[in-house]
VOGU-3710 file (C-alpha; in Angstrom, 3 decimals, decimal comma):
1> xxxxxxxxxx> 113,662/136,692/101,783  112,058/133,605/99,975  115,147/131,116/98,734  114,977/129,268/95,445  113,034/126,217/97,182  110,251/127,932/98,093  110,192/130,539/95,357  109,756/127,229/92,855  107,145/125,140/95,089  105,141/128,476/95,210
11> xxxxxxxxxx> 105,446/128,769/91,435  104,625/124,827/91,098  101,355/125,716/93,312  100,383/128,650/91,713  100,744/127,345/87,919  98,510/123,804/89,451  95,745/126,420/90,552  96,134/128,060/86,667  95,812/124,587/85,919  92,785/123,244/87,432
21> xxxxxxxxxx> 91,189/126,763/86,575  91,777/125,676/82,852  90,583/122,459/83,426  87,526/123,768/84,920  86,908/126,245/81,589  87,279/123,376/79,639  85,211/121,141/80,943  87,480/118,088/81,201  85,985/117,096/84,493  83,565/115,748/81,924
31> xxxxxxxxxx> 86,431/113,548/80,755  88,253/112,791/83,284  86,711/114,088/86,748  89,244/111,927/88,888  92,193/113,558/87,065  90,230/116,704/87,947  89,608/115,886/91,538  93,281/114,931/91,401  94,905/118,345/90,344  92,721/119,992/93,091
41> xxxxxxxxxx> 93,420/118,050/95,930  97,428/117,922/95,377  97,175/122,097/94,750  95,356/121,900/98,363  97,885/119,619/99,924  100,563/121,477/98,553  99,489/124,706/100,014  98,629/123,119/102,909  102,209/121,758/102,838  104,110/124,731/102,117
51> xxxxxxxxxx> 102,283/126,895/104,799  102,965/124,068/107,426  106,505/124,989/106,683  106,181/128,769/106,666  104,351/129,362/109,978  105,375/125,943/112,104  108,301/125,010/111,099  108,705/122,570/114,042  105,662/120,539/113,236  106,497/116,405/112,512
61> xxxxxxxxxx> 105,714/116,217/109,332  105,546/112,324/109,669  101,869/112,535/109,816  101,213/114,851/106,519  103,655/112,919/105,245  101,639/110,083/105,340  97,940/111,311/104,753  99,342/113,216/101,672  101,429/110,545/100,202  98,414/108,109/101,001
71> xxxxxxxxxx> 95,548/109,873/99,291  97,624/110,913/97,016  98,622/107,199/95,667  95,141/106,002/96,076  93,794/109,261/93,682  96,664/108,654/91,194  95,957/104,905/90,798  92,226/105,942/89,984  93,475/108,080/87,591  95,498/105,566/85,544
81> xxxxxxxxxx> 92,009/103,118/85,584  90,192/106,654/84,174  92,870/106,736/81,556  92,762/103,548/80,459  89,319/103,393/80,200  88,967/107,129/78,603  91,539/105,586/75,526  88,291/103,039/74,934  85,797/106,054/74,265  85,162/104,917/70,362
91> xxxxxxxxxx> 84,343/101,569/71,571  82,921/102,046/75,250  79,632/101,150/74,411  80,066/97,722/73,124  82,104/96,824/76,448  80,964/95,303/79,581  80,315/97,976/82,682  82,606/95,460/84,486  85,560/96,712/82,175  86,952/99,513/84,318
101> xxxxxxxxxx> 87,198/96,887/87,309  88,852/94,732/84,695  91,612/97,364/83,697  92,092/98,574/87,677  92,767/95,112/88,758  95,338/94,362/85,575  97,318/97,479/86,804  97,075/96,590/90,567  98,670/92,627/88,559  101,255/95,068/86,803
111> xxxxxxxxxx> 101,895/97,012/90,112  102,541/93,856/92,312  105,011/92,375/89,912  106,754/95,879/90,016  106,661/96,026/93,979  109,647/93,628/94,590  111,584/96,068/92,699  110,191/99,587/93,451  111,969/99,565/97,135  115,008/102,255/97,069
121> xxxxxxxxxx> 117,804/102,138/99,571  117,027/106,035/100,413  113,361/104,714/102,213  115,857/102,214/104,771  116,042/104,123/107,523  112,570/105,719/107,664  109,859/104,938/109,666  108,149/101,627/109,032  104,760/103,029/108,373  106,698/105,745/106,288
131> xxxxxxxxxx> 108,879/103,549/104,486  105,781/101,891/103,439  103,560/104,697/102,128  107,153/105,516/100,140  107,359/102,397/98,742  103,330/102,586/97,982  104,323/105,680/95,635  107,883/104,827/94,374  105,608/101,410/92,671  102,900/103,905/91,421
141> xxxxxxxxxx> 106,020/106,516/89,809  107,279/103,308/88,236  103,437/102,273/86,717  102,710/105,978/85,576  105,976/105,680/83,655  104,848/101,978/82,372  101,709/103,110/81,520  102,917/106,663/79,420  105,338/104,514/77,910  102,882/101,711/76,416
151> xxxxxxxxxx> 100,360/104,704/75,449  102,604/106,493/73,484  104,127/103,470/72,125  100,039/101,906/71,251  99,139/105,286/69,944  98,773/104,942/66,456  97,092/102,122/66,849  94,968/103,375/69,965  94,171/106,564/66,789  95,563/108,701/69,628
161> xxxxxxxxxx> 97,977/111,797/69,924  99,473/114,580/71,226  96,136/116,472/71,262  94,338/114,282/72,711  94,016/114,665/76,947  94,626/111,265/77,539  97,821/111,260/76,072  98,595/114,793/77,284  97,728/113,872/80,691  99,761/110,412/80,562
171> xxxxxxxxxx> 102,705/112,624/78,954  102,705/115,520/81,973  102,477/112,263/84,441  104,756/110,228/83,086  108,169/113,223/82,872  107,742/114,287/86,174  107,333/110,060/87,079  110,174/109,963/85,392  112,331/112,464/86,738  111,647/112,091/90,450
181> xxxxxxxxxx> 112,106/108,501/90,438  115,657/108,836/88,557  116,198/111,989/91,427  115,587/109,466/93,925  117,919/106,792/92,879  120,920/109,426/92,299  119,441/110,781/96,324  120,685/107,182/97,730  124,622/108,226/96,797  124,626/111,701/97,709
191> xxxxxxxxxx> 126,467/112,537/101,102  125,805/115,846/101,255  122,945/118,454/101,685  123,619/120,982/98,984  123,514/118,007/96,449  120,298/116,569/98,392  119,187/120,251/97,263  120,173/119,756/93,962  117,898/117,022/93,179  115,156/117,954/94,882
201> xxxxxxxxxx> 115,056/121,335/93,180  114,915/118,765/90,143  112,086/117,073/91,079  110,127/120,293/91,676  111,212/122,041/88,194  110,134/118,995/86,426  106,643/119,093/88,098  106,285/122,749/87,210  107,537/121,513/83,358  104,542/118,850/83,287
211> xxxxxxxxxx> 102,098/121,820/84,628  103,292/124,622/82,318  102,756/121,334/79,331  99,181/120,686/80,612  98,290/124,574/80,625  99,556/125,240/77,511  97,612/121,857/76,348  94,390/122,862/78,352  94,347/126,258/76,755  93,651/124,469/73,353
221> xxxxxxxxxx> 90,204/122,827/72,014  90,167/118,974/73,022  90,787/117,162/69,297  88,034/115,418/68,080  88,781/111,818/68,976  89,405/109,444/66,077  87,630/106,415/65,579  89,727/103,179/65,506  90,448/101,180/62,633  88,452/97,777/61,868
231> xxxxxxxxxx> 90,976/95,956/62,557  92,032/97,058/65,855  87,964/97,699/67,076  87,724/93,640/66,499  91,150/93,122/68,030  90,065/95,103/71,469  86,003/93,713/71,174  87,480/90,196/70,684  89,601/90,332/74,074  86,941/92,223/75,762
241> xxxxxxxxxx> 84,576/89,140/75,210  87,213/87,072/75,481  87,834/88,253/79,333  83,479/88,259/79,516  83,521/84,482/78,646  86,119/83,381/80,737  84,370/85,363/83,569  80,717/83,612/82,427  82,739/79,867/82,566  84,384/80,878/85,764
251> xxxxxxxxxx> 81,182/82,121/87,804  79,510/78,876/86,120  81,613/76,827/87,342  81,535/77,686/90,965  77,369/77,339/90,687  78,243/74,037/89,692  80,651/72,992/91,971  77,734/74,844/94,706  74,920/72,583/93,396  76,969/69,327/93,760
261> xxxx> 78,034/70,243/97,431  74,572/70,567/98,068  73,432/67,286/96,491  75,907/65,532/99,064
//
């Protein structure tokens, strides 16, 4: 007889795979493919996962552990540079190409300065290689829930809402973030395994909430997206080539400083 664990991972899987079925019928992978490429690689692992568990239950799990959680953190970060740079559609073309590298390495700024901090007392006594790769995604929970927060707070002025996919994809991201980080700080003062159970049934019913929130979303028509106002299209050009000059001073000043070592 299937427990209440399993029964709600295998509804979590199965409601991804409606998911990424919806996705596909809508065409977001024109959007956002790495979101795409996202949903269908965790429904994989997680099946993967689950059946690991079924048939060999002895198996060291270290190892998937660690492939799963790595790929996994490396896919999601993509996916918050896709985001970020999917909010820009209206003014995309009048931005350098170098943008997106721009925005991925001002989240990987944001995610050091959260590092020091993303470390919970639950990851002490793991493995070191383990502890790491937890640590890797505990900092990445804490940016998705950053990065939902300062979208919905910038999204009047972003001319973005709830039916728009960037915002419905930072909105699934950020309440599960949200709830398995706060799961995971209440796991470091439990003593016992029924309340261990607790949580993590938590953790799994709010990742079947954000799924059952993007297929209900996903079943809709994209909105068209709204253009942004004059004032904020200057705002967002004027810091774009604000960023482009500094680079242009930057990269002529080290042909400079090139030339003169050569002269000597």
């Amino acid at each position: 007889m299937m427990g209440l664990d399993n029964t709600l991972w295998l509804a979590g899987i199965l409601t991804e795979a409606v998911v990424v079925g919806l996705l596909a019928y809508r065409r977001v992978w024109r959007l956002l493919p790495l979101f795409c490429i996202y949903c269908a690689w965790d429904v994989l692992s997680n099946l993967f996962v689950f059946l690991q568990q079924q048939y060999s239950p002895a198996s060291n799990y270290a190892i998937t552990y660690f492939i799963q959680a790595s790929i996994d953190s490396v896919l999601m970060f993509g996916v918050l540079v896709e985001l970020s740079w999917s909010v820009l559609r209206p003014i995309r073309q009048s931005l350098s190409r170098f943008t997106p590298v721009i925005m991925a390495a001002a989240l990987l700024a944001i995610g050091a300065a959260i590092w020091p901090f993303s470390m919970l007392p639950g990851l002490s006594g793991q493995l070191s290689l383990v502890r790491l790769v937890g640590h890797v995604q505990q900092t990445v929970a804490v940016l998705r829930i950053f990065f939902f927060l300062g979208l919905a707070g910038c999204s009047q002025l972003l001319s973005i809402g709830l039916r728009d996919r960037e915002l419905q994809v930072a909105t699934g991201l950020g309440f599960y973030s949200l709830v398995s980080l706060g799961t995971a700080m209440l796991s470091a003062h439990q003593s016992t395994v029924v309340q261990y159970q607790h949580l993590n049934r938590l953790v799994i019913g709010s990742f079947l909430c954000s799924l059952l929130y993007w297929a209900f979303a996903f079943v809709q028509k994209e909105a068209q997206r709204r253009e942004f106002t004059p004032q904020m299209q200057n705002l967002l050009l004027a810091v774009a080539g604000t960023a482009r000059a500094n680079r242009a001073a930057l990269r002529d000043s080290e042909i400079t400083d090139a030339k003169s070592r050569r002269r000597r």
